[in-house]
ROSE-4610 file (N, C-alpha, C; in Angstrom, 1 decimal, always signed):
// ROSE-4610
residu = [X/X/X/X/X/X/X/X/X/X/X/X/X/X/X/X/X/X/X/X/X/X/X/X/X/X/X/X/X/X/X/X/X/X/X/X/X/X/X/X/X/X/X/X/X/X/X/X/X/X/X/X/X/X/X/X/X/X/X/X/X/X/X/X/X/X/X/X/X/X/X/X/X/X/X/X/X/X/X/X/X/X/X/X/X/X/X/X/X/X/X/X/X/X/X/X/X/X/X/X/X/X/X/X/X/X/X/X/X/X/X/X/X/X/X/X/X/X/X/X/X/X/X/X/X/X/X/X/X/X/X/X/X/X/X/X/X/X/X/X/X/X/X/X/X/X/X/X/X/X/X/X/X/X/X/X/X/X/X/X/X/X/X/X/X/X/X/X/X/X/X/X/X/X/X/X/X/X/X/X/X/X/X/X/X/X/X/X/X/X/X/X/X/X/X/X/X/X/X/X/X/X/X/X/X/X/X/X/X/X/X/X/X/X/X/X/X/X/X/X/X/X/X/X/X/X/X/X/X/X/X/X/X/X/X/X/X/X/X/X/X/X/X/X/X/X/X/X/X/X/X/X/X/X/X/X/X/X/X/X/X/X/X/X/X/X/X/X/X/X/X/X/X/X/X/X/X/X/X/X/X/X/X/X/X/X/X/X/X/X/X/X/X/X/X/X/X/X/X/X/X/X/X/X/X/X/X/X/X/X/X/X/X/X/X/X/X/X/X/X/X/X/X/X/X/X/X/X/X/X/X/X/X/X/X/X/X/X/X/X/X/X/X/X/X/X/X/X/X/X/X/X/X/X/X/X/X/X/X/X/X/X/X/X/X/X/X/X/X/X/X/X/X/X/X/X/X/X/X/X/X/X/X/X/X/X/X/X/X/X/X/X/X/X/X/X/X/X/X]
num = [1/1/1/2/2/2/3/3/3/4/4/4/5/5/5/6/6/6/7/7/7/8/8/8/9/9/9/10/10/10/11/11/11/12/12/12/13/13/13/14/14/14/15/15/15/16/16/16/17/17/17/18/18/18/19/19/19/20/20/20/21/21/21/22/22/22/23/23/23/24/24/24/25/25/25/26/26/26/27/27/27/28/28/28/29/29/29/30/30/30/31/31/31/32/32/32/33/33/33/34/34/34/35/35/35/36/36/36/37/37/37/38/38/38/39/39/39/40/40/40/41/41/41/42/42/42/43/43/43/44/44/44/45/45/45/46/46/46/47/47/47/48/48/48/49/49/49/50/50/50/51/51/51/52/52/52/53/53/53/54/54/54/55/55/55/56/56/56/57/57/57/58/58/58/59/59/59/60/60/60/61/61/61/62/62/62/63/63/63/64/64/64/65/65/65/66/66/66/67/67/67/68/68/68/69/69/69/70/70/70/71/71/71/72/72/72/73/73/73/74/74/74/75/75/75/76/76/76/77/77/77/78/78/78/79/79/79/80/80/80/81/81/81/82/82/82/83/83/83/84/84/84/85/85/85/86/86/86/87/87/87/88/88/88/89/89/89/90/90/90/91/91/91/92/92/92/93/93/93/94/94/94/95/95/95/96/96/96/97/97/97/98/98/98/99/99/99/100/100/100/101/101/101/102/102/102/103/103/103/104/104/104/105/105/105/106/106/106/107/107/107/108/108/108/109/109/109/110/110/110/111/111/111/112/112/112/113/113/113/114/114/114/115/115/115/116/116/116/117/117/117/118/118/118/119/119/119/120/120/120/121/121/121/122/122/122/123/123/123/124/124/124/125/125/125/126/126/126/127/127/127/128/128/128/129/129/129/130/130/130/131/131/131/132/132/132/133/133/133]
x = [+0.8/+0.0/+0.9/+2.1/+2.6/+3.6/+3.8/+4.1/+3.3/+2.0/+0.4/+0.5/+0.9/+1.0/+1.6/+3.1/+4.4/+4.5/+3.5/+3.4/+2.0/+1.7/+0.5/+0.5/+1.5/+2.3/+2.8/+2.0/+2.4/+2.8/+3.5/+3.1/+3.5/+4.7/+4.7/+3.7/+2.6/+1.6/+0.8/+0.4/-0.6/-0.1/+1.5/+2.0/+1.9/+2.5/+1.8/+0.5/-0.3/-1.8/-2.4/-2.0/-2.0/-1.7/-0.2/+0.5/-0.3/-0.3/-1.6/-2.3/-3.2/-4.5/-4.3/-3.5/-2.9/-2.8/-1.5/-1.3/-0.3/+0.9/+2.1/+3.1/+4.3/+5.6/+6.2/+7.6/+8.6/+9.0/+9.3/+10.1/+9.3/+7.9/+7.1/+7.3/+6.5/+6.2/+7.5/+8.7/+10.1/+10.2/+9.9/+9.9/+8.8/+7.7/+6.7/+6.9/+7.6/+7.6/+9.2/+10.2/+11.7/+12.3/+11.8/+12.8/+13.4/+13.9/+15.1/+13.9/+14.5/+13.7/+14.2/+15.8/+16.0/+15.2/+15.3/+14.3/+12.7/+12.2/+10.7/+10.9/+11.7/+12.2/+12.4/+13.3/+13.4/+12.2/+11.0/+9.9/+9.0/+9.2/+7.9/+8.5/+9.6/+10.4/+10.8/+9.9/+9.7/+10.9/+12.2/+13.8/+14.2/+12.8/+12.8/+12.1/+11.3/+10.7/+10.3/+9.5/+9.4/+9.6/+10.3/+10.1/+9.0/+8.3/+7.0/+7.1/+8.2/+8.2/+8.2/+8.7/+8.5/+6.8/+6.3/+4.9/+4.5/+4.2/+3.8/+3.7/+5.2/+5.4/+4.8/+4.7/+4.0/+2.5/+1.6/+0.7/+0.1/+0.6/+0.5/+0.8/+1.5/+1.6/+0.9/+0.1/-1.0/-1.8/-2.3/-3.5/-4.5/-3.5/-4.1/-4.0/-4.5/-3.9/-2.7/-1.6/-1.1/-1.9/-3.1/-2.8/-3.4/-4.1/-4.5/-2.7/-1.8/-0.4/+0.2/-0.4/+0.1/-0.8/-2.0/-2.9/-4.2/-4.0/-5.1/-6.5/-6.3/-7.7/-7.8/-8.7/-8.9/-9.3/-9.8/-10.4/-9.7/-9.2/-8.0/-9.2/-9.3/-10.0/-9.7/-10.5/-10.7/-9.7/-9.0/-7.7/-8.3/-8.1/-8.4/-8.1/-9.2/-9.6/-8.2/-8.1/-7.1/-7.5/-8.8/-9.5/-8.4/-7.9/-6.9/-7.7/-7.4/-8.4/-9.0/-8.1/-7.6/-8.8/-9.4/-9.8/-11.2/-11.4/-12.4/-13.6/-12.3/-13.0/-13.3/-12.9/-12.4/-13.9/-14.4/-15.3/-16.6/-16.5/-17.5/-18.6/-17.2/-17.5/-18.1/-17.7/-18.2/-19.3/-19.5/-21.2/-22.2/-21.9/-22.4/-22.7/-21.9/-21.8/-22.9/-23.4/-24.5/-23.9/-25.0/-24.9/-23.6/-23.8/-23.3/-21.6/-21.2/-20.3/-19.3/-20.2/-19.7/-18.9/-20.2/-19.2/-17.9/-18.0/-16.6/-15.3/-15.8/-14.5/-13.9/-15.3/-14.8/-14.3/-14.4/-13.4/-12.1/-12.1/-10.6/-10.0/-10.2/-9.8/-9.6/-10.0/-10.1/-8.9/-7.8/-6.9/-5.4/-6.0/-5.2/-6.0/-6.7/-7.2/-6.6/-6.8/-6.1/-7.3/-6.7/-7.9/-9.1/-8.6/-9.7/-10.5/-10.4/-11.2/-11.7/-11.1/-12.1/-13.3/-12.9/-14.0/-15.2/-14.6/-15.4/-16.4/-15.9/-16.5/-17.8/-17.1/-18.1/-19.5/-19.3/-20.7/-20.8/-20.6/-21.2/-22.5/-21.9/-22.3/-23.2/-23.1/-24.3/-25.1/-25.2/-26.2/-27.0/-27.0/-26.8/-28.4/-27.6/-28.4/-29.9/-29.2/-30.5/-31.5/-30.9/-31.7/-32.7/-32.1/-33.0/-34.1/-34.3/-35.1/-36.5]
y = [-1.2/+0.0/+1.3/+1.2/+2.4/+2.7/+1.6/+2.0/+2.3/+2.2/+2.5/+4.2/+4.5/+6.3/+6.8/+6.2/+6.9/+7.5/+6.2/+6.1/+7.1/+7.5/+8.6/+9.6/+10.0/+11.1/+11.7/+13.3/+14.0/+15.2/+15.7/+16.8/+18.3/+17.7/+19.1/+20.0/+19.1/+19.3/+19.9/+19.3/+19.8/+20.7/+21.4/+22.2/+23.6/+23.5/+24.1/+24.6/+23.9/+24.5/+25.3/+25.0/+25.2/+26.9/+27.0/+28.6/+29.1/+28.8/+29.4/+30.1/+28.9/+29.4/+30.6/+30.5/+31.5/+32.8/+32.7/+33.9/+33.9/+33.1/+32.9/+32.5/+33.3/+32.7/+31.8/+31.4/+30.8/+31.7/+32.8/+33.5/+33.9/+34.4/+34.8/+33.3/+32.2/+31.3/+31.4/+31.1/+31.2/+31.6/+33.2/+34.2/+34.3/+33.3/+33.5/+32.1/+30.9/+29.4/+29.5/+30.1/+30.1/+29.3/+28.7/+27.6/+28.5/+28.1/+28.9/+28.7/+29.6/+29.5/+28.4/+27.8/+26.9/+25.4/+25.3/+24.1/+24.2/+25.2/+25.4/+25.4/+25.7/+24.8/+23.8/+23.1/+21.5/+20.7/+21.3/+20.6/+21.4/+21.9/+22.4/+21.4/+21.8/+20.4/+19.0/+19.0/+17.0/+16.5/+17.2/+16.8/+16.2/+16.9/+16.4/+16.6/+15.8/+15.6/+16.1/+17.1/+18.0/+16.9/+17.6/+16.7/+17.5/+16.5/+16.8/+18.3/+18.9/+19.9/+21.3/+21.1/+21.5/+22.0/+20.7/+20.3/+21.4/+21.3/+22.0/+23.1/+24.0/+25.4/+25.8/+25.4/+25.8/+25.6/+24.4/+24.3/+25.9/+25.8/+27.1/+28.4/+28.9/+30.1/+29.5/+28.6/+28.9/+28.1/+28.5/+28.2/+27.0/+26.0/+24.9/+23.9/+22.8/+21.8/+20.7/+20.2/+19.0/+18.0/+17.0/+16.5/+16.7/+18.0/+18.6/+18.6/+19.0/+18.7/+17.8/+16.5/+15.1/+14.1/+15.5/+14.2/+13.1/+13.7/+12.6/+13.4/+15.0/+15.5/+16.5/+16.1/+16.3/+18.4/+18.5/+19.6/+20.6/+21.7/+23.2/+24.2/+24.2/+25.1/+26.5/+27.5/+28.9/+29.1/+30.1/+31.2/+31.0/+30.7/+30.8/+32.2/+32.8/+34.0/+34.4/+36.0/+35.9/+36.4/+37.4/+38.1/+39.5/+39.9/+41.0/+42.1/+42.8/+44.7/+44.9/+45.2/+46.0/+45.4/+43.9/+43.1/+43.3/+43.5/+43.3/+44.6/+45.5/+47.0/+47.2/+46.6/+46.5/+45.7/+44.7/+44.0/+44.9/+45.2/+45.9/+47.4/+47.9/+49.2/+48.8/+47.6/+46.9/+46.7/+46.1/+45.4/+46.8/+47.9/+49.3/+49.7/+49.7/+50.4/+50.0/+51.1/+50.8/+50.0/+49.3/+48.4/+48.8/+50.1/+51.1/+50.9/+51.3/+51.8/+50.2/+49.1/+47.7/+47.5/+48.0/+47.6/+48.3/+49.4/+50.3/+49.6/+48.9/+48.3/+47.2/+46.3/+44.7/+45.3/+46.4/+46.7/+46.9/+47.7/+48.2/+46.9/+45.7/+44.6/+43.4/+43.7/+42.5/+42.0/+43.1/+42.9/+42.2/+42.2/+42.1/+40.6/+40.2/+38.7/+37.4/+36.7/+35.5/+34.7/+33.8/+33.3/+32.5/+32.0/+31.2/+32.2/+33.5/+34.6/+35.0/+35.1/+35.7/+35.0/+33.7/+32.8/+32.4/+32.6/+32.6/+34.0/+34.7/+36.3/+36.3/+35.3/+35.6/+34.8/+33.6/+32.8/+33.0/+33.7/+34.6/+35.9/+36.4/+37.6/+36.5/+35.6/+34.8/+34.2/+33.5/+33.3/+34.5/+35.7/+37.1/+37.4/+37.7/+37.7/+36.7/+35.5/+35.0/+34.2/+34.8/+34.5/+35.8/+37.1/+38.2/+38.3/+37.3/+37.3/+37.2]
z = [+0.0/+0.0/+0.0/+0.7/+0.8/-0.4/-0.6/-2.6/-3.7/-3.2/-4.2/-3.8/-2.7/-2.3/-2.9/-3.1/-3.3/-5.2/-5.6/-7.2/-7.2/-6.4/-7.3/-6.6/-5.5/-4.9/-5.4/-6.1/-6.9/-6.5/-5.8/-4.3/-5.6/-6.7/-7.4/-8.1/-8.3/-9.4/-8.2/-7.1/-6.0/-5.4/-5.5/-4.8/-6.0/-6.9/-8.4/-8.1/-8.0/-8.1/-7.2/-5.9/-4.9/-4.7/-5.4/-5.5/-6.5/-7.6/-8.6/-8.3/-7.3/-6.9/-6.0/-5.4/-4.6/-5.0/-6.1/-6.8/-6.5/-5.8/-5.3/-5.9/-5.7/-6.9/-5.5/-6.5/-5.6/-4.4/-4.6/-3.8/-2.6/-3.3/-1.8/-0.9/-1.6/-1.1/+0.5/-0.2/+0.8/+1.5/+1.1/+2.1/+3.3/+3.1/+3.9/+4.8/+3.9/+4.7/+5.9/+5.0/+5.6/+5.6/+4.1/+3.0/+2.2/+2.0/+0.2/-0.6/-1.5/-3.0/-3.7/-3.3/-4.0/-4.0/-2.4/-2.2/-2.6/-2.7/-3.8/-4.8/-5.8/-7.0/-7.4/-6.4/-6.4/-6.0/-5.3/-4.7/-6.6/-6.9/-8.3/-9.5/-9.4/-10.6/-10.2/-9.1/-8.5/-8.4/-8.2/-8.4/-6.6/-5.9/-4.5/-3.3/-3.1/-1.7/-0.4/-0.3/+0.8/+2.5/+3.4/+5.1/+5.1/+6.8/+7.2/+7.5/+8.2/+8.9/+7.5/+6.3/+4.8/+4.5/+5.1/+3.8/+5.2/+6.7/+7.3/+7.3/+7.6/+6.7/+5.6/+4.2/+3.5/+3.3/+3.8/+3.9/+4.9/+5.9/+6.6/+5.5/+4.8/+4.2/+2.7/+2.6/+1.5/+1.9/+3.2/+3.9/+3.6/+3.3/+2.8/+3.9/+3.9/+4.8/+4.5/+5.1/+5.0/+4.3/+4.5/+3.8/+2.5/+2.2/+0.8/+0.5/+0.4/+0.0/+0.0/+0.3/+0.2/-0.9/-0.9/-1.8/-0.7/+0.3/+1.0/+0.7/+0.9/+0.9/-0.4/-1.4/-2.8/-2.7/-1.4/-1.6/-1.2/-2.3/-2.1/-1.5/-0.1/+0.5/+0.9/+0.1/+0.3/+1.6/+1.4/+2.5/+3.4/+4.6/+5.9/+6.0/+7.3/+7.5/+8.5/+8.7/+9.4/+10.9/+10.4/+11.6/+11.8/+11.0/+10.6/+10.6/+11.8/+11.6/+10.6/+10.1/+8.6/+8.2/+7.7/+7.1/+7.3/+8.7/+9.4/+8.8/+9.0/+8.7/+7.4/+6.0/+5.1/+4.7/+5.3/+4.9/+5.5/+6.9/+7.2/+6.2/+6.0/+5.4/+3.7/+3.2/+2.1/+1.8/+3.7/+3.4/+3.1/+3.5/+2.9/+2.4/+0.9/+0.0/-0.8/-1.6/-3.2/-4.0/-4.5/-5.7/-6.6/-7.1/-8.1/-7.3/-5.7/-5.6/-5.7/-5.4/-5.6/-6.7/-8.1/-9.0/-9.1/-9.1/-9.0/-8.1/-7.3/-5.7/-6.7/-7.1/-7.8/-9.3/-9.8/-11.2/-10.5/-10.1/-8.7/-8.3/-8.0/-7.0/-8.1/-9.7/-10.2/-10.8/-11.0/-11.3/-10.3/-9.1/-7.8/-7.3/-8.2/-8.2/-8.7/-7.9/-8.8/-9.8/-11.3/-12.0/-11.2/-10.0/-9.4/-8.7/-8.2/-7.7/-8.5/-9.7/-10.4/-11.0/-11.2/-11.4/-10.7/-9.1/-8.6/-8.5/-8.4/-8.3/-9.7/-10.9/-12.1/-11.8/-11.0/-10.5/-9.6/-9.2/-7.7/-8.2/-9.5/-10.3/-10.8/-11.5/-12.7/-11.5/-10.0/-9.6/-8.9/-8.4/-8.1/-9.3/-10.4/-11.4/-11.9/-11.6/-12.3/-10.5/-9.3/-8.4/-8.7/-9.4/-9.1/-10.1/-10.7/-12.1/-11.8]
């Protein structure tokens, strides 16, 4: 069994998607886990093997879990919240605004989106829409 893991243990490809989704290069990634850039290189080009204490660190700075990074849990779950002032106040003052001043924030914000935000932001807009029909 533990060689049925090892052979469909793809951690570069889930580590890849993972930063994507994110919006994250090598370097942030490093600078946020306090691995080299070189060793996130060698883990994206599958040349080598993250340790547990690796997969933990970065699981943690792209808010994913361990074993979403190993392949046990299929599902890349939405950024954990941080509860960050800033964030707080940021979302509050949001829930506020007019329709009109919305669209203006999400033109402003769409470029500082990653493709999966924005994807998601567009069926968020298409159910929005056709609940209001």
């Amino acid at each position: 069994m533990i060689n049925n893991i090892e052979e469909n243990f793809h951690f570069d490809q889930i580590l890849a998607h993972a930063m994507d989704e994110r919006g994250m290069n090598a370097v942030q990634l490093a600078s946020l886990t306090g691995l080299s850039s070189g060793a996130i290189s060698r883990y994206l080009a599958g040349d080598r093997q993250p340790t547990v204490y690796s997969i933990q660190q970065i699981a943690k700075a792209l808010g994913v879990s361990a074993d979403y990074l190993v392949g046990i849990d299929p599902v890349l779950a939405p950024p954990k919240k941080s509860g960050d002032p800033e964030e707080i106040i940021l979302l509050n003052a949001f829930s506020k605004v007019s329709e009109d001043d919305r669209a203006v924030l999400w033109a402003l914000l769409r470029k500082y989106m990653t493709p999966h935000d924005r994807a998601l932001l567009e069926a968020l807009n298409q159910d929005n829409e056709s609940g209001a029909v």
